[in-house]
C-alpha positions as CSV (number, residue, x, y, z in Angstrom):
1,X,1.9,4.0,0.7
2,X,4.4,5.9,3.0
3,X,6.7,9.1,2.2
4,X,7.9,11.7,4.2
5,X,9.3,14.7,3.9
6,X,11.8,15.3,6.3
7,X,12.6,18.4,7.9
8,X,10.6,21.4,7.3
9,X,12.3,23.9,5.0
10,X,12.2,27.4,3.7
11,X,10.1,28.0,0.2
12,X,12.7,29.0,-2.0
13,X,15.3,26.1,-1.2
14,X,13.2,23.2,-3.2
15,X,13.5,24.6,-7.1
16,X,10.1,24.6,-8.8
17,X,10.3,21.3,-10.4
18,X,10.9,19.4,-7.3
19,X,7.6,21.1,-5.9
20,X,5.4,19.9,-9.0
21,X,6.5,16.0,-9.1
22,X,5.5,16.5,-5.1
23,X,2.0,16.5,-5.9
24,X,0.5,19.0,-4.3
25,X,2.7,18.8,-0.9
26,X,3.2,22.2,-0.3
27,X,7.3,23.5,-0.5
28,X,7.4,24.0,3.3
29,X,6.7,20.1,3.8
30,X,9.6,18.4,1.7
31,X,13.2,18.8,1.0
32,X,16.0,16.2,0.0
33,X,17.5,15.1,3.0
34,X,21.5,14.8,2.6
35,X,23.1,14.5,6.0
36,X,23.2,11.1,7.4
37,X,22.4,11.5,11.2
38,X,19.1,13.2,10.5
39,X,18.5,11.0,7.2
40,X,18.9,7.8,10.0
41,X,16.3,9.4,12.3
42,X,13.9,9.8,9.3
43,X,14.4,6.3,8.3
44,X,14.1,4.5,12.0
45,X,10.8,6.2,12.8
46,X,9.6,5.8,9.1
47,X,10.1,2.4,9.1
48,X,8.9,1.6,13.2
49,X,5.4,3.3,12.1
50,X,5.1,1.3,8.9
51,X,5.7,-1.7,10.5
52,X,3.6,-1.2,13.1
53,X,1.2,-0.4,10.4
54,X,1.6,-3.7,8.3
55,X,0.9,-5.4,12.2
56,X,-2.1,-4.3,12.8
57,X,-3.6,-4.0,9.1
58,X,-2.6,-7.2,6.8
59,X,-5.3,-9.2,7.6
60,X,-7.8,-6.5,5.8
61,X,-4.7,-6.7,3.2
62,X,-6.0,-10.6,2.8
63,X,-9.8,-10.0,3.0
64,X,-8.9,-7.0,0.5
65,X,-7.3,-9.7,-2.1
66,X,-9.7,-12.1,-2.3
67,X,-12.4,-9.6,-3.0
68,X,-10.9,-8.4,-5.7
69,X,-9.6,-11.7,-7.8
70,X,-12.9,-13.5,-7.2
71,X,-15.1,-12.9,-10.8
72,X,-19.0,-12.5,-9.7
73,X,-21.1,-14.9,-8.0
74,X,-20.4,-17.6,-10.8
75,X,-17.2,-17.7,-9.1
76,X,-16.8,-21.2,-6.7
77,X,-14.8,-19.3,-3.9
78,X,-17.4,-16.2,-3.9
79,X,-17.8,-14.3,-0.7
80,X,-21.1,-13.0,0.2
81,X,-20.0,-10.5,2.2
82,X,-17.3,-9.2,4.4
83,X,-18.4,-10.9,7.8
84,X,-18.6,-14.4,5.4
85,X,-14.7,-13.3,4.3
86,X,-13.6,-13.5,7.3
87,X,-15.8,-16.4,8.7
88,X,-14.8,-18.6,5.6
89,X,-10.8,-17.9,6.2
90,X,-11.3,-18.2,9.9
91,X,-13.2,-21.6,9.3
92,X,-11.3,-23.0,6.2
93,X,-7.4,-21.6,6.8
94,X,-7.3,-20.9,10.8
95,X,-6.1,-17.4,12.5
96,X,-2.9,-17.6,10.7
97,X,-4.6,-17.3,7.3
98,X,-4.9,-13.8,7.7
99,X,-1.5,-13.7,8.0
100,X,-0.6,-14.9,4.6
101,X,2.0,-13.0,2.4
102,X,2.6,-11.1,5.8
103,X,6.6,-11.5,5.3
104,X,6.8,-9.7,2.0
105,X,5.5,-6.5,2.7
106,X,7.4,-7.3,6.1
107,X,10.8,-7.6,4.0
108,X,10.3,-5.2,1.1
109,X,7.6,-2.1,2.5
110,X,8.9,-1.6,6.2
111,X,12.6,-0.9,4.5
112,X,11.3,0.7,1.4
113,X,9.3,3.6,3.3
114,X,12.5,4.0,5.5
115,X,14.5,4.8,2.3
116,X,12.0,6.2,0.8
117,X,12.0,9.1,3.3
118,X,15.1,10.6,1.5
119,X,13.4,11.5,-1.6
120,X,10.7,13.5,-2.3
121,X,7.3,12.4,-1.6
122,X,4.3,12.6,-4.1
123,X,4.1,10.9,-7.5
124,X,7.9,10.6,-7.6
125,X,8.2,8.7,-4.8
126,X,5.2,6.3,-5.3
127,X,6.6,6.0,-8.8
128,X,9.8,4.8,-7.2
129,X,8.6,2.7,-4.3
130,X,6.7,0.7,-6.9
131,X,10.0,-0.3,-8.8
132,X,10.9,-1.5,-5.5
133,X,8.0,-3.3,-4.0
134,X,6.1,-4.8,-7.1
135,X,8.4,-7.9,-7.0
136,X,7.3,-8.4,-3.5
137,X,3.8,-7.6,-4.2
138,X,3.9,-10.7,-6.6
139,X,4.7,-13.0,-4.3
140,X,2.2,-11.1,-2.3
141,X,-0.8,-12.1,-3.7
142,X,0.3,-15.4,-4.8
143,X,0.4,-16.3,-1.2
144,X,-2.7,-14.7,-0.1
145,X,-5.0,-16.2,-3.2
146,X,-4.1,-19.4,-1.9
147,X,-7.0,-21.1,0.0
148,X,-5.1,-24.1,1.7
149,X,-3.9,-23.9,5.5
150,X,-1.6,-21.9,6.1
151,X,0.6,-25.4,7.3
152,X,0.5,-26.7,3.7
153,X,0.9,-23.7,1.2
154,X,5.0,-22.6,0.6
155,X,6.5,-20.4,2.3
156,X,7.6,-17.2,0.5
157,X,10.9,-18.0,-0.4
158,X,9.1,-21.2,-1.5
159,X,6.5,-19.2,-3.7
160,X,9.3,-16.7,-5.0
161,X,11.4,-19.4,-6.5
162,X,8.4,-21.0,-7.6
163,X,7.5,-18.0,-9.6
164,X,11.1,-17.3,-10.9
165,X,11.7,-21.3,-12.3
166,X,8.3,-21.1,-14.0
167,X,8.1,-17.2,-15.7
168,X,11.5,-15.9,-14.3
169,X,12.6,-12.3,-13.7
170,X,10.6,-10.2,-16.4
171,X,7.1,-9.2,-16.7
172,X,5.4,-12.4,-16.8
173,X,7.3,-13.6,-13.5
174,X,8.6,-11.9,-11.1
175,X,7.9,-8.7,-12.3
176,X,4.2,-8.9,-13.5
177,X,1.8,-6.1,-13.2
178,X,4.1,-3.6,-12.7
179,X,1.9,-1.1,-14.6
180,X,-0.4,-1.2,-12.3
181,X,1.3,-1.6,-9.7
182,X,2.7,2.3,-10.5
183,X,-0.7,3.6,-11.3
184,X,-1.4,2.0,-7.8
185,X,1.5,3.5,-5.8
186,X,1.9,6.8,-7.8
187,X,-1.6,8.0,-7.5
188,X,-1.6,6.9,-4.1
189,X,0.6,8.8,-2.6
190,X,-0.1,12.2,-4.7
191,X,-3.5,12.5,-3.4
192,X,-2.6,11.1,-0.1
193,X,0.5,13.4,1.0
194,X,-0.9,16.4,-1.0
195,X,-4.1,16.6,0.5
196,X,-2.4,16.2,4.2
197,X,-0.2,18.8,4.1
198,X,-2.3,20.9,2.5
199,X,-5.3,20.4,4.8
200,X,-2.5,19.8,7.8
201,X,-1.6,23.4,7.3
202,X,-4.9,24.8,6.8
203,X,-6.8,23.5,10.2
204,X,-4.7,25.4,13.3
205,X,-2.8,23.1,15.5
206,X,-4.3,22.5,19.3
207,X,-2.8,23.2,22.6
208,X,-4.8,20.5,24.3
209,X,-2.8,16.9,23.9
210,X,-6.1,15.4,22.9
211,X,-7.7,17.4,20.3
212,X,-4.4,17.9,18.7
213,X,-3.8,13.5,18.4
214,X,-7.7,13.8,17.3
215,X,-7.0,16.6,14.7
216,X,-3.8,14.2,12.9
217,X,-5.8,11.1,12.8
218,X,-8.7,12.9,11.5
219,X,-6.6,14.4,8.7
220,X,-4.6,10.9,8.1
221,X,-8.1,9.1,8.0
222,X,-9.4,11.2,5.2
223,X,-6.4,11.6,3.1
224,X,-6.1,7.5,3.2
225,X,-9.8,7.0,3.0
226,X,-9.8,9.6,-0.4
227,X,-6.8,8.2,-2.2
228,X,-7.8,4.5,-1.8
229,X,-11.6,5.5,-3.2
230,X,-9.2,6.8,-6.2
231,X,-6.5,4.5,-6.8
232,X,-9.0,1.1,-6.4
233,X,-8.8,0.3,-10.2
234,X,-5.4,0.1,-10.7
235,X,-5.2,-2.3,-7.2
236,X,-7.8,-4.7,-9.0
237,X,-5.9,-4.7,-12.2
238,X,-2.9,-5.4,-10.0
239,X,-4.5,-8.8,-7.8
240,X,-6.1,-10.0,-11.3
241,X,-2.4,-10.1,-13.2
242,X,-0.5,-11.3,-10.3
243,X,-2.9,-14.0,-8.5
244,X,-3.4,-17.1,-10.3
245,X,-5.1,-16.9,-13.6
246,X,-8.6,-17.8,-14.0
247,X,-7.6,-21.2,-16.2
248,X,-4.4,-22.9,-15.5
249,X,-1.7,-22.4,-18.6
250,X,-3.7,-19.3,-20.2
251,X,-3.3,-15.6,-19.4
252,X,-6.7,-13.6,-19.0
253,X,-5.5,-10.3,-17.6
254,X,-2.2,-9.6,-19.6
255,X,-2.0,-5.7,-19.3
256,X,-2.7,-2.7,-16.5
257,X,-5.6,-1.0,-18.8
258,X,-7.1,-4.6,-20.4
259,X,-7.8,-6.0,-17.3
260,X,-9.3,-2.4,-16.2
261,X,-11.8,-3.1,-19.7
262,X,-12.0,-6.7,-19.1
263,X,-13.3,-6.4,-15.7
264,X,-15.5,-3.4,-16.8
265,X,-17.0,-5.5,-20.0
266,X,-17.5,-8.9,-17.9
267,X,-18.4,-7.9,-14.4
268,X,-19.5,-4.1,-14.5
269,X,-17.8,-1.3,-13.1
270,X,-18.7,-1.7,-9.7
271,X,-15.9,-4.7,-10.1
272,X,-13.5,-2.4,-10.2
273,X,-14.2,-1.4,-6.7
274,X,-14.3,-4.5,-5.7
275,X,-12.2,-4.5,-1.8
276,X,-12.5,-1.1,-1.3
277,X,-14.6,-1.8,2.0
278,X,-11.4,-3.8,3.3
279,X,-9.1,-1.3,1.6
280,X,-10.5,1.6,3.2
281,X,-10.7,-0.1,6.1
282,X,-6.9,-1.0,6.0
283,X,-5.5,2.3,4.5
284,X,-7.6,4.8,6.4
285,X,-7.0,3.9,10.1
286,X,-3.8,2.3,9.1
287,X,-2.8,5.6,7.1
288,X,-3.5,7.6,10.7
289,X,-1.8,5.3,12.7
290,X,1.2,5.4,10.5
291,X,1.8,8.6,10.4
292,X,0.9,9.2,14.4
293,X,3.5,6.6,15.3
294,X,5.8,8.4,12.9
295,X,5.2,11.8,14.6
296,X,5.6,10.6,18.8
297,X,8.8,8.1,17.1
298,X,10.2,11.4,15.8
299,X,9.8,13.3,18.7
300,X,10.8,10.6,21.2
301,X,14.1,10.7,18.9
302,X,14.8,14.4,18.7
303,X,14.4,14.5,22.5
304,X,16.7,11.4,23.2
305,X,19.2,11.4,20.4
């Protein structure tokens, strides 16, 4: 979900085709970064605010699942709502159920954004980051679509090998829904780092302490709140392909854009926003908070390093 730019750089030093796979970001917001000691920076306080991001947010990550691979009120595990989401996991799994699958994102995510702040950010770089992550993402959701306690279910290293024995490597295993896991990622992070640049640029920075923290979380709010609102279909067809299938031994939702119809024919196509509350709720504040931690990390760095 995470890119940055680096250092701020002159117009004419990114050529033009580096500015258009940036989507949207404008040239004075991104630039390859080449030297190590500033590189290391960008990676440390890239991958302190995603962390601290993944904290705070995963168990709307959890809530956000189960919406989205439960199939209409003929399904046994329905959730009425988001207040019975959270009951039911609280009542059924414990505290710690909200936690499930927390170590994957933990693992792949926290390092991947770090890295990922040495390339270009915008569709390239979601592109990329979902070559990385999607094997993690599998594991992912196969931990958090599973209802028992959180005592009983594997642990991920558990769930990964139980994943590579039974499929392997490819797309059926290990590597499954990786389609939509780069709609997911790519469009993601065009909207979301075009638009807050862009609209970064456009409303004037403030002297006051206060309005100016206000002014960045307001900006990081909306650009996470818009991009997830856009992006939600591909993250359904995603949690159908990788959480358990519907019957045991048969594959219902095989490919990124059939699961998209499938949903659509069966459930509607308000069931492709299914989780988007959740979502929202997760990548909008979470989005802000990620990119304010990144901000006072960075400075806290340039003035002690």
């Amino acid at each position: 979900m995470c890119a940055f730019a680096g250092r701020l750089t002159k117009q004419h030093d990114i050529p033009q085709k580096a500015r258009f796979i940036t989507g949207g970001i404008s040239p004075d917001h991104c630039r390859w970064i080449s030297r190590w000691p500033k590189g290391g920076e960008c990676c440390l306080r890239s991958g302190v605010s995603c962390l601290v991001e993944i904290l705070l947010m995963h168990p709307l990550d959890v809530v956000k699942t189960r919406f989205q691979i439960q199939r209409g009120t003929s399904d046994p595990h329905n959730y009425k709502s988001l207040a019975d989401c959270f009951r039911t996991v609280f009542r059924n799994e414990g505290i710690y159920g909200f936690y499930k699958g927390i170590l994957p994102p933990i693992l792949a995510e926290t390092p991947k954004r770090a890295v990922k702040a040495l390339s270009v950010a915008g569709l390239g770089s979601g592109l990329t980051e979902a070559l990385v992550v999607n094997p993690f993402e599998v594991v992912k959701v196969g931990l958090q679509a599973n209802r028992d306690s959180f005592q009983v279910q594997p642990s991920t290293f558990a769930q990964a090998r139980n994943i590579i024995n039974a499929d392997g490597f490819g797309l059926r295993g290990l590597n499954k829904g990786l389609t939509s896991t780069l709609g997911r990622h790519g469009v993601f992070n065009m909207i979301y780092f075009g638009f807050y640049f862009n609209v970064k640029d456009a409303i004037p920075a403030s002297q006051d302490p206060t309005l100016e923290f206000l002014r960045k979380f307001a900006i990081g709010l909306a650009s996470g709140t818009i991009s997830s609102c856009v992006n939600i279909p591909f993250d359904v067809a995603k949690s159908r392909i990788q959480a358990p299938q519907p019957i045991p031994g048969e594959i219902k939702y095989r490919t990124c854009f059939q699961t998209m119809g499938l949903v659509y024919r069966e459930e509607g196509y308000l069931a492709l926003y299914k989780g988007l509350v959740p979502k929202i709720m997760r990548l909008g504040p979470g989005g802000a908070v990620m990119l304010l931690v990144y901000e006072y990390v960075s400075g806290w760095l340039n003035k002690n390093w």
